[in-house]
KEDRENDREN-418275 format. One record per residue (C-alpha): residue number from 0; residue in one letter; chain; z, x, y. Coordinates in nm, 2 decimals. Layout:
<recs>
> torpa,ronu,seti,zz,xx,yy
> NUM,a,A,Z,X,Y $
...
</recs>
This chain:
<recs>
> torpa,ronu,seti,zz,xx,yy
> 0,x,A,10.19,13.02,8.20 $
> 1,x,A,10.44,12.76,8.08 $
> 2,x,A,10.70,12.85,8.33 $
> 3,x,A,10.47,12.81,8.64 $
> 4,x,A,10.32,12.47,8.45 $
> 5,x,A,10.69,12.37,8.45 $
> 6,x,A,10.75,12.41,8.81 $
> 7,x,A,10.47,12.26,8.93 $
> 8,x,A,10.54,11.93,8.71 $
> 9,x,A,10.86,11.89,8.89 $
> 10,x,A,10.69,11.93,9.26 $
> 11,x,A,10.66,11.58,9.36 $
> 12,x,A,10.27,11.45,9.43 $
> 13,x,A,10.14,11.20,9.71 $
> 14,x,A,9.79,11.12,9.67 $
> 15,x,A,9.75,11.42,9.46 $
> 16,x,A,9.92,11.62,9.69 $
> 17,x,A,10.19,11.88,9.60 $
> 18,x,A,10.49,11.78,9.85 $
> 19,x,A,10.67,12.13,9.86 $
> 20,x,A,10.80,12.06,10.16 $
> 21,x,A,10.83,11.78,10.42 $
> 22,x,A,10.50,11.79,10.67 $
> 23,x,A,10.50,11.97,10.97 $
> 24,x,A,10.35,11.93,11.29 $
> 25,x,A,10.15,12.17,11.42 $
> 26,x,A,10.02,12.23,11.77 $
> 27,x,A,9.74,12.32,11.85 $
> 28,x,A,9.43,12.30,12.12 $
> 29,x,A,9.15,12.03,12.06 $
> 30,x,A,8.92,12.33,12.17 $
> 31,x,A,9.12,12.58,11.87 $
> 32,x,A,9.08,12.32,11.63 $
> 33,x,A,8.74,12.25,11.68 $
> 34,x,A,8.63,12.62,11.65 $
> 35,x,A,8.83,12.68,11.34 $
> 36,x,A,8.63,12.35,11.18 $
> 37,x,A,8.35,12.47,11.28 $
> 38,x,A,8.41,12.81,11.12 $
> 39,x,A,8.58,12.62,10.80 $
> 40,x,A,8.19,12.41,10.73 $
> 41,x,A,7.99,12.74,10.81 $
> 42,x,A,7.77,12.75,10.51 $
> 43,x,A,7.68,13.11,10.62 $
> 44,x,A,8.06,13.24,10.67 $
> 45,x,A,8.19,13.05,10.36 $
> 46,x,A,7.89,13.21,10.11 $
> 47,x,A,7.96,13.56,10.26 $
> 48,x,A,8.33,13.54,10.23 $
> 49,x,A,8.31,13.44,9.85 $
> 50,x,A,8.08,13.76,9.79 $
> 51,x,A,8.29,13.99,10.02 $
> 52,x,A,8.62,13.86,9.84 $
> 53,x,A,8.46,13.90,9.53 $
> 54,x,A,8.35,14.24,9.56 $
> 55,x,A,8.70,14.36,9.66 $
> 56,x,A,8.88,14.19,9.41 $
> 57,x,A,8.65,14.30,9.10 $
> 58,x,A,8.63,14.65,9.26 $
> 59,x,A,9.06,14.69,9.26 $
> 60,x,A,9.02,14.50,8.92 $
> 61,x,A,9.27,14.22,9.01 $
> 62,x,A,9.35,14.02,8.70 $
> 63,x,A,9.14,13.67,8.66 $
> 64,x,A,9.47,13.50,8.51 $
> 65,x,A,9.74,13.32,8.68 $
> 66,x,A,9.72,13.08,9.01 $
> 67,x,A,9.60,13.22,9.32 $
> 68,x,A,9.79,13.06,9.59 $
> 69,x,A,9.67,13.00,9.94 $
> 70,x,A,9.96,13.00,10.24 $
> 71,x,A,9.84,12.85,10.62 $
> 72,x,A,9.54,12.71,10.52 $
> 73,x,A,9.45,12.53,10.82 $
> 74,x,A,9.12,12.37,10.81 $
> 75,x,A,8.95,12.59,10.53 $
> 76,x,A,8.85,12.86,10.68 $
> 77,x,A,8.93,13.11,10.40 $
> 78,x,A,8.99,12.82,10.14 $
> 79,x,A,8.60,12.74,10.10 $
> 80,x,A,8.53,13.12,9.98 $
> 81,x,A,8.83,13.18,9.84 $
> 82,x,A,8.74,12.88,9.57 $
> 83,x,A,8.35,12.94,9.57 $
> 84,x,A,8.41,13.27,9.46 $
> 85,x,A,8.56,13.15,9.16 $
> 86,x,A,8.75,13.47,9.05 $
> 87,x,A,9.05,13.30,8.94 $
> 88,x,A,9.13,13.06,8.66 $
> 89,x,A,9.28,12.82,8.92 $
> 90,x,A,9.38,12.74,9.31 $
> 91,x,A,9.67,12.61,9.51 $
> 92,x,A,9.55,12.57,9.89 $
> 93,x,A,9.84,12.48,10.07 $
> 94,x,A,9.97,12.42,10.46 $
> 95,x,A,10.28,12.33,10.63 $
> 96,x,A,10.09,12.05,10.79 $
> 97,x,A,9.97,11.76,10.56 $
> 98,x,A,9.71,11.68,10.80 $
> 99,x,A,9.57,12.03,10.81 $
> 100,x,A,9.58,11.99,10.40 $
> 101,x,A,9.38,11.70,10.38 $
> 102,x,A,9.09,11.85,10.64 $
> 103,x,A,9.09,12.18,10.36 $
> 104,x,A,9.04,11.93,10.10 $
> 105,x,A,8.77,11.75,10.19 $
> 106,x,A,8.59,12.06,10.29 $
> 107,x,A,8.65,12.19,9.92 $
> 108,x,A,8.55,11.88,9.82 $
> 109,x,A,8.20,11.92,9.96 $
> 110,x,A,8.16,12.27,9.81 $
> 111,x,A,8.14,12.12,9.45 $
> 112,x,A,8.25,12.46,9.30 $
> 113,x,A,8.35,12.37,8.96 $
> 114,x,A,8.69,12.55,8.99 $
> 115,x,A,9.06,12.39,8.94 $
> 116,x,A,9.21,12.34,9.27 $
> 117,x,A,9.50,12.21,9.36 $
> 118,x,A,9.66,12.13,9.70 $
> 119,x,A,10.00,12.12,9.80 $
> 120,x,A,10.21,12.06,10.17 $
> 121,x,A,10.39,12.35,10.18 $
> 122,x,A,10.59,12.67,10.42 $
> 123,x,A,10.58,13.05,10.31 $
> 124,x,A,10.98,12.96,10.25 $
> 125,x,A,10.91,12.75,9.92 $
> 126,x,A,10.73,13.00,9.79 $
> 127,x,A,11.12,13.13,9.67 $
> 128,x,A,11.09,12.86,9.42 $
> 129,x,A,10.79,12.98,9.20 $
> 130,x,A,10.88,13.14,8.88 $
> 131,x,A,10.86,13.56,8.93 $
> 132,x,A,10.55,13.74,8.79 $
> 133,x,A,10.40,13.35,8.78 $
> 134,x,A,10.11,13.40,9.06 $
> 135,x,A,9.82,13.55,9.04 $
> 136,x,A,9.75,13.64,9.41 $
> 137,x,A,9.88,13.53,9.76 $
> 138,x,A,9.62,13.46,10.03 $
> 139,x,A,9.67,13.40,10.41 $
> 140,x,A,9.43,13.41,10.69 $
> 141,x,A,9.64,13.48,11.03 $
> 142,x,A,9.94,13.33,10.87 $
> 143,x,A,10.20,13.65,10.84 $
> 144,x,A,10.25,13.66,11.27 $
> 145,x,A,10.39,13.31,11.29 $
> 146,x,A,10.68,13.45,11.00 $
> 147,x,A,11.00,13.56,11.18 $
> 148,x,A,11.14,13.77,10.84 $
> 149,x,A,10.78,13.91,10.71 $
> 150,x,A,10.91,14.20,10.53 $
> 151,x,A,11.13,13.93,10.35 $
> 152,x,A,10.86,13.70,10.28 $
> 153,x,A,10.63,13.97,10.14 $
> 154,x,A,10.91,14.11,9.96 $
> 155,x,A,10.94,13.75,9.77 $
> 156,x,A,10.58,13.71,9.70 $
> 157,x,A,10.58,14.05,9.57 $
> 158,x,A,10.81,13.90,9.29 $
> 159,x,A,10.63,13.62,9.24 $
> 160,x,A,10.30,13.83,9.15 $
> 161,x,A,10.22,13.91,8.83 $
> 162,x,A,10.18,14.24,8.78 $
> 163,x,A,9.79,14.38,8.96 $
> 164,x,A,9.83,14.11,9.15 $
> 165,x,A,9.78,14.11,9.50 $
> 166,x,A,9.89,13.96,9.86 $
> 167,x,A,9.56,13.94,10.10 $
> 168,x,A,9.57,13.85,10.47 $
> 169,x,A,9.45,13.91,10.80 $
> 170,x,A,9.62,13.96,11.09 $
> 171,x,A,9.54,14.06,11.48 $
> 172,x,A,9.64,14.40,11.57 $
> 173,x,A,9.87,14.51,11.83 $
> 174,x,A,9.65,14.78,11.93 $
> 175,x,A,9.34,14.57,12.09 $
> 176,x,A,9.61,14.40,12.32 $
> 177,x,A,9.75,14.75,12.42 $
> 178,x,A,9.43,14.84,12.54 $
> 179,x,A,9.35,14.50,12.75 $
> 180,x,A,9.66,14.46,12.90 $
> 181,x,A,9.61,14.76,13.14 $
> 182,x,A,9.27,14.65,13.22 $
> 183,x,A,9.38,14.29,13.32 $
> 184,x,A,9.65,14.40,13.49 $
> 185,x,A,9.42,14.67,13.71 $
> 186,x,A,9.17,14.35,13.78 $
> 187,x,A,9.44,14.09,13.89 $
> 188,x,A,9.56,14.41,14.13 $
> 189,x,A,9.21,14.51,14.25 $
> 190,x,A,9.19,14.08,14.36 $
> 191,x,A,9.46,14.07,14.50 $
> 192,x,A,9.46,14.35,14.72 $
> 193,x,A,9.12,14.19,14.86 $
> 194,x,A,9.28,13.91,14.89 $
> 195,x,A,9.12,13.66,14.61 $
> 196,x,A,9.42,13.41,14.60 $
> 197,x,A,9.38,13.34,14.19 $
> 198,x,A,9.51,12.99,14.06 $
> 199,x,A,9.83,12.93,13.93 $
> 200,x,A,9.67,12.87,13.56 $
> 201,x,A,9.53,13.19,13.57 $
> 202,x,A,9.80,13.37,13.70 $
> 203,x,A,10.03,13.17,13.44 $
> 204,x,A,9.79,13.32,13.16 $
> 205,x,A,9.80,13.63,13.24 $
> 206,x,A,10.18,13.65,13.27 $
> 207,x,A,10.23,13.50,12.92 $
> 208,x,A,10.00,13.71,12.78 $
> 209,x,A,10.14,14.02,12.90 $
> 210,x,A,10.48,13.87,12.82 $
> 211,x,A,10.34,13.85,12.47 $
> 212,x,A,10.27,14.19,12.43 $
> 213,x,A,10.60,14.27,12.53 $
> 214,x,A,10.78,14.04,12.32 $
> 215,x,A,10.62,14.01,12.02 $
> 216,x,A,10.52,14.42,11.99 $
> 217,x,A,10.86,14.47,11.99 $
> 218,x,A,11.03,14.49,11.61 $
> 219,x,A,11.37,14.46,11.76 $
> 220,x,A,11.32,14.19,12.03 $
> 221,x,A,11.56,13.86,11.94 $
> 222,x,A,11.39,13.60,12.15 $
> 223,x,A,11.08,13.60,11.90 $
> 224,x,A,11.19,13.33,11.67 $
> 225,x,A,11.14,13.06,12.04 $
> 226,x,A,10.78,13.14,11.94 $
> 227,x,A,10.51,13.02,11.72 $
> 228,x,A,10.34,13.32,11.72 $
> 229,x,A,10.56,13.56,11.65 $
> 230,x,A,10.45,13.91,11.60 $
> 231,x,A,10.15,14.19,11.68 $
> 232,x,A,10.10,14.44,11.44 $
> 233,x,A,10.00,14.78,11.41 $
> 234,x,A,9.85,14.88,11.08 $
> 235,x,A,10.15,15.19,11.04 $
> 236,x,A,10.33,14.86,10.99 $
> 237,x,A,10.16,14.75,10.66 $
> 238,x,A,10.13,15.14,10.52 $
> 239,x,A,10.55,15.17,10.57 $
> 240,x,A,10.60,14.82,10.43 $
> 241,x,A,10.38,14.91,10.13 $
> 242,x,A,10.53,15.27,10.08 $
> 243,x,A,10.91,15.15,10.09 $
> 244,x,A,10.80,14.90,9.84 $
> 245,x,A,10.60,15.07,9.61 $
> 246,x,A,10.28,14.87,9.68 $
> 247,x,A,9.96,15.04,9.71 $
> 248,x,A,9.82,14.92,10.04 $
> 249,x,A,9.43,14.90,10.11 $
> 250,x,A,9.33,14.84,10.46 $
> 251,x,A,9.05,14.74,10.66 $
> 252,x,A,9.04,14.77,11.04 $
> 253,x,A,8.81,14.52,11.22 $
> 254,x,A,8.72,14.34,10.91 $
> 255,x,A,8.83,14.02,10.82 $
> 256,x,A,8.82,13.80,10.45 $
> 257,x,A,8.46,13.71,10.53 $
> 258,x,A,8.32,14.10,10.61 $
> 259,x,A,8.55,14.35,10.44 $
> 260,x,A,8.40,14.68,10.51 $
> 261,x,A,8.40,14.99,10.29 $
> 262,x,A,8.61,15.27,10.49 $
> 263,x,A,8.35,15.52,10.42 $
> 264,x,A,8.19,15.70,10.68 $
> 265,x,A,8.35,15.47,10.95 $
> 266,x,A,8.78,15.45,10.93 $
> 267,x,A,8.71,15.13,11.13 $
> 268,x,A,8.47,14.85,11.11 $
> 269,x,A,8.23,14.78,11.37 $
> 270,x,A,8.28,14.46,11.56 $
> 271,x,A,8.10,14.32,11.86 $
> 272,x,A,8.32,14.43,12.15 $
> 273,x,A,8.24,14.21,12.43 $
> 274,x,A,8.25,13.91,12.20 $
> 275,x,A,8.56,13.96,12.07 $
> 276,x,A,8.69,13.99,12.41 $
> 277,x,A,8.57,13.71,12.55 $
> 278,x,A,8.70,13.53,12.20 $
> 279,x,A,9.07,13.70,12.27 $
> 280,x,A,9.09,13.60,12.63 $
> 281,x,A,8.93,13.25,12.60 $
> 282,x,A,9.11,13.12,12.28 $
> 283,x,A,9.41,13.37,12.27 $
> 284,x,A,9.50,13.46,12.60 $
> 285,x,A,9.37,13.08,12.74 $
> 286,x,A,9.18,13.20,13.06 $
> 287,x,A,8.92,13.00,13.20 $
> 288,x,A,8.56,13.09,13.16 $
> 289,x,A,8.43,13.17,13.52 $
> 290,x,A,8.77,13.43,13.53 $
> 291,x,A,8.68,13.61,13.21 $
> 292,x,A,8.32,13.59,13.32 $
> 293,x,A,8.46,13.78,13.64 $
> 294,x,A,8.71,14.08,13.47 $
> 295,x,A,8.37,14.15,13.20 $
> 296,x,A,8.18,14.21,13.53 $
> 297,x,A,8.39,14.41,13.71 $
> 298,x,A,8.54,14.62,13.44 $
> 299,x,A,8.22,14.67,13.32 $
> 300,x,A,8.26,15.05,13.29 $
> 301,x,A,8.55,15.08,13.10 $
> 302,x,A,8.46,14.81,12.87 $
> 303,x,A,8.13,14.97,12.85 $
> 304,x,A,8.28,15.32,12.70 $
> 305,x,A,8.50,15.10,12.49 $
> 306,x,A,8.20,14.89,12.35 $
> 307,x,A,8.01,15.24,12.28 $
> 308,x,A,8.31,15.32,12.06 $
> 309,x,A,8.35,14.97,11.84 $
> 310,x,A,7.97,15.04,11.79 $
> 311,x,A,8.06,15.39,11.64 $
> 312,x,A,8.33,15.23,11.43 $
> 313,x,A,8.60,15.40,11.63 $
> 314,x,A,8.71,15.11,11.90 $
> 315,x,A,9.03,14.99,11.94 $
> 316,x,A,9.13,14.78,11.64 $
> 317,x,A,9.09,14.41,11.75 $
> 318,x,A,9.25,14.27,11.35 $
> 319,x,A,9.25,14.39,11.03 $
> 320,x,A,9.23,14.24,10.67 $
> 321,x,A,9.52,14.42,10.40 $
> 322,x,A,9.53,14.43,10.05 $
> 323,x,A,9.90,14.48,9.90 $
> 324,x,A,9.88,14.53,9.54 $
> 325,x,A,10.21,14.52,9.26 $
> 326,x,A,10.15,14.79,9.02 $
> 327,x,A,10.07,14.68,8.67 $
> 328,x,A,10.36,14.90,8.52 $
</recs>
């Protein structure tokens, strides 16, 4: 499109990189970072994310045309099978943080997949200057909770898609916090009352994670924009925002880019409980090994009957992946 062609020739480049924006730092843990490389350069994940991506966009018949644009994409993680699955006629994979856009290009780089990428440094804001009906599709993996005004930036990528086009992301889901919280809470309790004195770190986790909940559950709370992450959904959220605005919203419960499941027989995917909560309360919730190691222990029953559940595919819903797609009238 000569419009979009337009725009992009007026972007400024450094070291054929799109400058959107100015580059932002962002924080986060040496042990975060590694694990999100490491995820980014799985051969495995990347191949099964291009084939899982490319089922769902072939099977909602999303048009091949137009630039499909990447938002957050930290060290590749969704970038590699985004671009190996070659579905599109071209890619922007973009970041807020330059640094973080120069560790997804060299891992594109390395995939040699023939398609035409671009890269650009750039925040979900900028994507206001974009021509409307220009993009193809809109892609973000854990990206949309760090957004203060997400109805708003939906809403303007939305305009930006051409019509069929489609916004995909993943998100973690309210719900699997809900049903820790009490669980934590009960443990800390049940130690304390024996008289375990537990260390200030801990103690300080547990507190902001609860505090979390709290804050970010809440729609109406004020104090979320002092946060980086922002907001925990609940997949109601995504069906109302997709109703009001005439999308038709497709959604997959404990699935994420690289394993989107059919909703079949299951109405949520299977996930490996005790892994994922060992994942949310190591990396998420930042509690130290040898405590985690002691809650999985001792709340071994309830966490039992909730692991029998996942298995079923009707467990609490840990994340989700969502598909919002513009009508093509």
């Amino acid at each position: 499109m000569q419009a979009l062609d337009n725009y992009l020739s007026s972007v400024a480049r450094t070291d054929q990189i799109y400058q959107f924006s100015r580059s932002k730092s962002y924080q986060i843990s040496p042990e975060r970072y590694r694990h999100f490389k490491q995820q980014a350069h799985d051969v495995r994940r990347t191949t099964m994310g291009a084939r899982s991506i490319g089922a769902k966009l072939l099977e909602l018949d999303v048009p091949r045309s137009g630039l499909a644009v990447e938002i957050g994409c930290g060290t590749g993680r969704l970038s590699g099978s985004l671009v190996l699955n070659g579905h599109f006629e071209s890619y922007l994979i973009t970041d807020s943080s330059g640094e973080l856009v120069k560790e997804a290009k060299r891992r594109i780089e390395e995939l040699e997949s023939g398609s035409e990428v671009r890269f650009g440094v750039m925040r979900e804001q900028d994507v206001a200057g974009f021509p409307d009906a220009s993009v193809g599709s809109f892609f973000m993996a854990a990206v949309l909770h760090h957004i203060l005004d997400w109805k708003q930036a939906l809403r303007t990528m939305k305009k930006k898609l051409q019509p069929g086009g489609i916004i995909f992301f993943t998100e973690p889901c309210l719900e699997f916090g809900l049903t820790l919280a009490p669980l934590l809470m009960t443990f800390k309790k049940t130690l304390e009352d024996r008289g375990v004195q537990l260390e200030q770190r801990v103690l300080k986790s547990l507190r902001a994670f609860a505090g979390a909940l709290k804050q970010r559950g809440d729609p109406f709370n004020l104090e979320q924009k002092k946060f980086e992450d922002k907001h925990f959904f609940r997949l109601s959220d995504m069906y109302h925002f997709a109703q009001v605005e005439g999308m038709e919203a497709h959604l997959f419960p404990n699935s994420s880019f690289h394993a989107l499941l059919s909703q079949g027989e299951h109405p949520r995917g299977r996930i490996k409980f005790e892994k994922v909560v060992r994942q949310k309360l190591g990396t998420a919730a930042q509690l130290p090994p040898a405590f985690v190691d002691q809650f999985m222990e001792a709340m071994q029953e309830p966490l039992g009957f909730l692991a029998h559940l996942a298995e079923l595919g009707r467990g609490p819903v840990a994340h989700f992946s969502c598909i919002l797609q513009r009508p093509r009238r």
